[in-house]
TORZAFI-907161 format. One record per residue (C-alpha): y, x, z; residue in one letter; residue number from 1. Coordinates in Angstrom, 2 decimals, padded with zeros to 5 digits. Each point is the difference from the previous one (the first is absolute). Layout:
Y | X | Z | a | NUM
...
! end
This chain:
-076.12 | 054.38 | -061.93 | x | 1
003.22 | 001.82 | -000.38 | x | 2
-000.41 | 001.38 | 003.60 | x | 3
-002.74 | 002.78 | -001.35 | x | 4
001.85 | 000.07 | -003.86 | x | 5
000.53 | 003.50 | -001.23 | x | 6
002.63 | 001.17 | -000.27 | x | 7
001.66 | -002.07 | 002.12 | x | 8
002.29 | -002.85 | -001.19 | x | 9
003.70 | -000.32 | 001.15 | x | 10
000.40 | -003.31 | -001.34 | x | 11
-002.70 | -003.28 | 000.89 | x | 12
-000.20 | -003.12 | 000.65 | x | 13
-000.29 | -000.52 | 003.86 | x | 14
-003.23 | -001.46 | 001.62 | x | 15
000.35 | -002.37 | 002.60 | x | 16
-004.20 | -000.91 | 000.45 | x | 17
000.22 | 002.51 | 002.51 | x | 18
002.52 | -001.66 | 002.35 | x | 19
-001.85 | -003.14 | -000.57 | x | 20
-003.51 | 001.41 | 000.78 | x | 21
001.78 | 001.55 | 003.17 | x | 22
001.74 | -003.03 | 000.86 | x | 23
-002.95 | -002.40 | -001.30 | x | 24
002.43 | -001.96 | -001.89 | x | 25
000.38 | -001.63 | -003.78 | x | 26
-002.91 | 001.27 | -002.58 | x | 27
-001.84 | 002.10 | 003.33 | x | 28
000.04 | -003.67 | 002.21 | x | 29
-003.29 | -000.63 | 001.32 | x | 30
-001.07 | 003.10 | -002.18 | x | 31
-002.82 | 003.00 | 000.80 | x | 32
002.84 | 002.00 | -000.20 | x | 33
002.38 | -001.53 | 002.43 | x | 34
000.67 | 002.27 | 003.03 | x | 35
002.09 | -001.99 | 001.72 | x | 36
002.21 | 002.25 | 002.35 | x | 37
002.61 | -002.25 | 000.72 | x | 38
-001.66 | -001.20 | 003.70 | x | 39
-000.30 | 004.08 | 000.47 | x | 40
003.30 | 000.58 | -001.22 | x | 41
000.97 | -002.48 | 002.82 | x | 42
-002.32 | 001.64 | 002.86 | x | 43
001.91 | 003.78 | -001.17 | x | 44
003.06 | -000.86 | 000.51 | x | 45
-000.75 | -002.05 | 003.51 | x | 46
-002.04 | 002.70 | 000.92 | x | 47
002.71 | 002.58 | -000.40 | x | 48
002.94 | -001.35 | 000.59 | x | 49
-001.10 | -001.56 | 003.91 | x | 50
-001.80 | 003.50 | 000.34 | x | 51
002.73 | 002.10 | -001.51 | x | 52
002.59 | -001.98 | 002.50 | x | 53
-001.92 | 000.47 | 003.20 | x | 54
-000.88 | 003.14 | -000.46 | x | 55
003.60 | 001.25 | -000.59 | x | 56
001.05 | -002.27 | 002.65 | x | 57
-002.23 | 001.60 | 003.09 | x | 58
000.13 | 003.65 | -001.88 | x | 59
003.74 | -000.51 | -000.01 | x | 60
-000.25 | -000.49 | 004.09 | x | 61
-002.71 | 002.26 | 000.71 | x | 62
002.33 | 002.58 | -002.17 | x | 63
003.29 | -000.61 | 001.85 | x | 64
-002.12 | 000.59 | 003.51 | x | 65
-001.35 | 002.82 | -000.77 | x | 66
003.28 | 001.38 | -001.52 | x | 67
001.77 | -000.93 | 003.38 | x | 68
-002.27 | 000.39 | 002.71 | x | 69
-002.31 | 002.84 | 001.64 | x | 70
-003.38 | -001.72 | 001.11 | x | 71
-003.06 | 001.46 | 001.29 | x | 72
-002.22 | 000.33 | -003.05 | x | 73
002.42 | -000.30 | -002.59 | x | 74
-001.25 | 002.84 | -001.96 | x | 75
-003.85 | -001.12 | 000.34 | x | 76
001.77 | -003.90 | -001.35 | x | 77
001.85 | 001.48 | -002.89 | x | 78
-003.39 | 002.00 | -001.10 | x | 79
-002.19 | -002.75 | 000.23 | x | 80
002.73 | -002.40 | -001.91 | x | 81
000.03 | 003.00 | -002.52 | x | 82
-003.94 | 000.39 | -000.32 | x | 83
-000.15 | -003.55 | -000.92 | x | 84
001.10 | 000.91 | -003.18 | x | 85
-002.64 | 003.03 | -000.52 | x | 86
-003.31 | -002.22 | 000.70 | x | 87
-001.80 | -000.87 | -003.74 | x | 88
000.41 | -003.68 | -000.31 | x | 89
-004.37 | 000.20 | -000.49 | x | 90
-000.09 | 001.14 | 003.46 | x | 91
000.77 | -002.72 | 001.83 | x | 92
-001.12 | -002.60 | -002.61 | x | 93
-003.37 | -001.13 | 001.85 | x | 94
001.69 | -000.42 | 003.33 | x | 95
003.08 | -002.09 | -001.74 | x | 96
-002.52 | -002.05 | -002.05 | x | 97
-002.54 | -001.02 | 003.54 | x | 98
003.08 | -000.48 | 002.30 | x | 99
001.52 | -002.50 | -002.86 | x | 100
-003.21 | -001.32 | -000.42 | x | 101
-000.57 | -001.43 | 003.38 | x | 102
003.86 | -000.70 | 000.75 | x | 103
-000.06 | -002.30 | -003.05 | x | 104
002.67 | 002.00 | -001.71 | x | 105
-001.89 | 001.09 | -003.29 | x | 106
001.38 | -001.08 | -003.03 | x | 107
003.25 | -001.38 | 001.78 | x | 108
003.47 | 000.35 | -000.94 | x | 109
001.00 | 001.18 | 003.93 | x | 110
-003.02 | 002.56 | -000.32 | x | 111
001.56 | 001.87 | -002.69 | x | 112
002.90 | -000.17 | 001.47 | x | 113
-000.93 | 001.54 | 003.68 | x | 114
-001.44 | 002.87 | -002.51 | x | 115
003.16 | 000.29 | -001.32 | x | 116
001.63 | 000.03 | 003.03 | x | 117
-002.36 | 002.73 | 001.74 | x | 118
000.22 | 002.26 | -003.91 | x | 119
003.58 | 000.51 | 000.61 | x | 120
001.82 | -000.36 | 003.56 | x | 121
-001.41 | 003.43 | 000.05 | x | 122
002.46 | 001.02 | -003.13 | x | 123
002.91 | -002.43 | 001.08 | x | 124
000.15 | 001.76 | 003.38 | x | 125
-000.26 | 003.29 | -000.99 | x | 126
002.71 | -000.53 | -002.88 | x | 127
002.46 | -002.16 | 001.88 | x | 128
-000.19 | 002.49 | 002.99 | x | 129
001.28 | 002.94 | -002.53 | x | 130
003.14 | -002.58 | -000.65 | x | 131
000.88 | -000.95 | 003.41 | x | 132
000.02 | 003.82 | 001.32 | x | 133
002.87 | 000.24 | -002.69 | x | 134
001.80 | -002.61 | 001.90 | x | 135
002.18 | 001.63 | 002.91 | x | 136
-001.19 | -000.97 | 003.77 | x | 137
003.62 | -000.44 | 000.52 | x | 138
000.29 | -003.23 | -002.01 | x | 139
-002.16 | -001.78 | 002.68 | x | 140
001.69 | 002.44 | 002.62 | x | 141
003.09 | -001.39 | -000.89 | x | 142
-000.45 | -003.43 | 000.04 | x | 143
-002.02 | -000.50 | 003.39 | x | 144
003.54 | 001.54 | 001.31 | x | 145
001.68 | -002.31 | -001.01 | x | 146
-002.60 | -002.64 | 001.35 | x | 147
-002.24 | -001.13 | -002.71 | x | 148
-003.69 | 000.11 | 000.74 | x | 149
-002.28 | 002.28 | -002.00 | x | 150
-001.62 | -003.03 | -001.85 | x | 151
003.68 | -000.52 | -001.49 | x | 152
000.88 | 003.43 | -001.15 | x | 153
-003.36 | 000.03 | -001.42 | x | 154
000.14 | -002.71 | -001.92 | x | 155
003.71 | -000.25 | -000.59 | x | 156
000.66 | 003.52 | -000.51 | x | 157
-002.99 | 002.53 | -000.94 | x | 158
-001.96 | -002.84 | -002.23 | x | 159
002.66 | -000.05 | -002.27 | x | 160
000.66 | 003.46 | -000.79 | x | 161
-004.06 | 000.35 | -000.41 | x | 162
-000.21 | -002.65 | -002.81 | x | 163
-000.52 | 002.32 | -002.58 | x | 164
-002.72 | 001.34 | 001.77 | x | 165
-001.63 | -003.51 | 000.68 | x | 166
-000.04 | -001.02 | -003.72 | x | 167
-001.86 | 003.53 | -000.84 | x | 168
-002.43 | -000.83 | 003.03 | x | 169
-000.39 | -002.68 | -001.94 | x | 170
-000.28 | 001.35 | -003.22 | x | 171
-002.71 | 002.21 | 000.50 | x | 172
-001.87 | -002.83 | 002.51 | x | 173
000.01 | -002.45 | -002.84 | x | 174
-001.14 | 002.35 | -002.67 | x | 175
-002.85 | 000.78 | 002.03 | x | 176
-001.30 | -003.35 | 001.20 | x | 177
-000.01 | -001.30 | -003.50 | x | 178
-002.03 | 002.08 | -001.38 | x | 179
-002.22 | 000.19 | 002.74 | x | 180
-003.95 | -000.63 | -001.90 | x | 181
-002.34 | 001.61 | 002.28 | x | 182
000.18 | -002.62 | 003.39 | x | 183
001.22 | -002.79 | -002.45 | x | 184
-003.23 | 000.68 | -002.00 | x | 185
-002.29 | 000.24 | 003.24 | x | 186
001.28 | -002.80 | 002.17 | x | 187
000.95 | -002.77 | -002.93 | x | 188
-002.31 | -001.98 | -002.11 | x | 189
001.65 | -003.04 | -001.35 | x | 190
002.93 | -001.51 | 001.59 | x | 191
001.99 | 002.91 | 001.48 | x | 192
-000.45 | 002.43 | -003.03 | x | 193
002.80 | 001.92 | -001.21 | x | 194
001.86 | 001.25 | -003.25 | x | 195
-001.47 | 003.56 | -000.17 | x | 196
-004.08 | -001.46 | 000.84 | x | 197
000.82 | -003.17 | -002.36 | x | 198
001.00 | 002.65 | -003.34 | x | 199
-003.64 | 001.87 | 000.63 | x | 200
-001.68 | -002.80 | -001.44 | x | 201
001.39 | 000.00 | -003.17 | x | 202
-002.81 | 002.94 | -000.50 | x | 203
-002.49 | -002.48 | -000.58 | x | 204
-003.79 | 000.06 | -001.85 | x | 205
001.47 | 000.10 | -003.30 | x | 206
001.94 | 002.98 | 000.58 | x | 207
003.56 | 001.41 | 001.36 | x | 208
002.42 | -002.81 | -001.22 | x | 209
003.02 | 002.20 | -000.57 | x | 210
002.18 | -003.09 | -001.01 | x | 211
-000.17 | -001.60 | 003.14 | x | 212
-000.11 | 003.23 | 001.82 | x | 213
003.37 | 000.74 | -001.41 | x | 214
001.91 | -003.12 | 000.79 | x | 215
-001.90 | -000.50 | 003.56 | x | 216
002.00 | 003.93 | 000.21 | x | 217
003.16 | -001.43 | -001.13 | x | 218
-000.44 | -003.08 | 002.51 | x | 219
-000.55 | 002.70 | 002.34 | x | 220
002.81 | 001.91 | -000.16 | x | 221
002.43 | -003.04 | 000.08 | x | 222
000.41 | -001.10 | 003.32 | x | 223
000.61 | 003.67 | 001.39 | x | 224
002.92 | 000.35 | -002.62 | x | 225
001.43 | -002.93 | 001.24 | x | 226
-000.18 | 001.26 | 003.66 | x | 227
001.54 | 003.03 | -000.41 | x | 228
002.43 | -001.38 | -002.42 | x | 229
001.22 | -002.30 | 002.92 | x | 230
-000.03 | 002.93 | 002.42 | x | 231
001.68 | 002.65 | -001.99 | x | 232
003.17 | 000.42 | 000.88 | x | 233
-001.45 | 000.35 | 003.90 | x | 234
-002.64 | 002.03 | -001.52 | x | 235
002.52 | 002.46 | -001.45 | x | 236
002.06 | -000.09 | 003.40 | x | 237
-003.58 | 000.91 | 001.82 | x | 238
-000.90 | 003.43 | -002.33 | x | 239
003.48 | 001.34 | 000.51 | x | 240
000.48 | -000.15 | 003.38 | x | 241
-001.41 | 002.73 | 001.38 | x | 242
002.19 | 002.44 | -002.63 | x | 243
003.31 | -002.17 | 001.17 | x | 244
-000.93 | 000.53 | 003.48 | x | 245
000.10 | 003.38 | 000.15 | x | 246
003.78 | 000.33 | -001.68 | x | 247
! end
């Protein structure tokens, strides 16, 4: 195998048994050796693109309200939000797995989502807060002066100039919900199971099969070019921001 060839070669004639073992196409079909991620490959990018969505939508909310507005117990909310993000995923893994359990939500689609979800409004509030005290009161100030309603200048007005920091919200959401392997591991067995859990079996009884490992990797890190690839130029708008802002 010219993976472990010493020295290493620069020049070689490209594999593809890999891809098919991972894909459980051509020579690997109906093979030992077929992984089969494509039904996982599916679930992953479900799973994080509903969960990466609603959790940036409701952190983007919960983020402009706190920025805005003085409530009773805001600093006990934005600590708790916060410390969602400190508890060890191994923690709380019993108590996900029995509540799924008798809901009926293990190994579904919408149950890996609501994990999602609950993973990261913590970090989407947090972040998107940060962007929208950048934002001057006075934009909203201004236009319920001149008689627009809140929900308008919000939407109209302060959403806009945020989008940069939306598509790094989302950024960082995505990138963590798919490659989320600990409650995916726990609370899937067959027909929810995603990308990352799918790849650990190619470490079967015969050994670590570094073939498919490697294109199962490549397989991997696909879809999350492609997402920030589409959100780059927002993405770019989002890390900059906070340096323009203070100009």
């Amino acid at each position: 195998m010219d993976l472990f060839t010493m020295p290493p070669k620069l020049f070689f004639t490209p594999d593809l048994s890999g891809y098919e073992s991972v894909f459980g196409v051509g020579s690997a079909k109906d093979s030992a050796s077929a992984v089969g991620v494509f039904d996982s490959l599916v679930n992953s990018v479900i799973v994080s693109v509903s969960g990466t969505s609603l959790a940036v939508f409701f952190g983007t909310l919960a983020g402009y309200v706190c920025s805005r507005f003085n409530f009773l117990g805001k600093g006990d909310f934005m600590f708790f939000v916060l410390s969602t993000r400190m508890l060890p995923p191994v923690a709380v893994l019993v108590f996900y797995h029995l509540m799924f359990a008798r809901l009926g939500l293990a190994d579904t689609r919408f149950g890996l989502v609501l994990v999602a979800i609950f993973a990261n409004i913590g970090l989407a509030t947090w972040i998107m807060k940060g962007f929208f005290d950048g934002v001057p009161k006075e934009v909203e100030q201004i236009a319920i002066v001149n008689g627009y309603t809140r929900m308008y200048a919000f939407t109209r007005l302060v959403l806009p100039m945020v989008k940069g920091g939306i598509a790094a919200t989302a950024g960082f959401c995505f990138i963590f919900a798919w490659n989320e392997f600990a409650f995916a591991s726990i609370l899937t067995t067959t027909q929810a199971k995603t990308l990352p859990v799918k790849i650990s079996a190619a470490a079967g009884s015969t050994g670590i099969e570094w073939t498919q490992i490697c294109a199962a990797g490549v397989v991997l890190i696909i879809p999350v070019l492609v997402f920030f690839y589409l959100i780059r130029k927002h993405l770019l708008m989002g890390m900059t921001f906070g340096v323009l802002g203070r100009r």
